[in-house]
Every structure is written in structure tokens, then in C-alpha cells.
N, C-alpha and C positions, 0 to 999 in steps of 0.2 A: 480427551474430550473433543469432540467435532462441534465448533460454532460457525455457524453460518455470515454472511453479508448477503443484507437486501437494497436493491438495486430499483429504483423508478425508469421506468423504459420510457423514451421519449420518440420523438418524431425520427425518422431514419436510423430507427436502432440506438440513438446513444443512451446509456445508462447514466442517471444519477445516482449516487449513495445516498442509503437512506442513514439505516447503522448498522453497524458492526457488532460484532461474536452474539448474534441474534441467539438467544436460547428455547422461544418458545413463538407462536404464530397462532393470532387467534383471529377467527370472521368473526364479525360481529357486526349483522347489519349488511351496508355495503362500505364496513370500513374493515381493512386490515391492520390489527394489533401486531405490534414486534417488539417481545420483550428481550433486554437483553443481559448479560450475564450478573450485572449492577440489579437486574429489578427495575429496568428502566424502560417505558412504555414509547413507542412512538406509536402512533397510529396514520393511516393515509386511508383516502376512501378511493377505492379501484376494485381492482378483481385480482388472483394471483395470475402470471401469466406463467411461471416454475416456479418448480424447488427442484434441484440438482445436489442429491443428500451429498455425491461422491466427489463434485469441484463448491459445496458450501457456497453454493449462491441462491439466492431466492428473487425474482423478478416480479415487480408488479407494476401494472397496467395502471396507470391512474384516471378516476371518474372522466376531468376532463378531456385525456387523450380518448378517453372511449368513448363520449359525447361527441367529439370533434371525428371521431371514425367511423360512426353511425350515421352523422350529418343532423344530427339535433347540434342546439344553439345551447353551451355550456358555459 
């Protein structure tokens, strides 16, 4: 079974963990759901920036980095 880790990208690349052995990824909105192997929901509102199926990682951009990178006031 391949589960994933989702990761919040921040300012100069660093990554924060969101959660672990992610099983499923849903948009909804402009928020992203990450269910994980529990049946356990986190959601963040961003956009996805990957999914990398082969190193199980998934990356996303979150609203207010992407506000702050557009140059609107978030």
C-alpha cells in the first residue's frame, strides 16, 4: 500500500507537514481535503503545488502564501 505525506510549502521552499499516510485528496472549493488512513480529514485552503505518486509526497501552496505572491493583502 503506497500512502502519501502532505507537506504546506512556505516562504524559500521550506516545507511544513501537514499529515501523514494521506490515503485520499479531495478540492473542494479552494480548500484541499486530505484523508488519511484513520478516516481522518485535515483540510487547508491553497491550491496543490504536486503529487509525486513515486517519492509519496504531495505539496500545497497555501491561500495565504498565494495572496502574499500575487501582492494582494491576505
Amino acid at each position: 500500500m503506497c500512502l502519501s505525506t502532505a507537506y504546506e510549502l512556505g516562504e524559500g521552499g521550506t516545507k511544513k507537514q501537514l499529515c501523514e499516510y494521506v490515503s485520499g485528496i479531495k478540492v473542494a472549493g479552494d480548500a484541499i481535503v486530505l484523508t488519511d488512513l484513520m478516516g481522518q480529514e485535515v483540510s487547508v485552503k491553497g491550491e496543490l503545488e504536486s503529487v509525486d505518486l513515486v517519492k509519496n509526497v504531495i505539496t500545497i501552496r497555501p491561500a495565504a502564501f498565494l495572496d502574499t505572491a500575487s501582492g494582494k493583502a491576505g
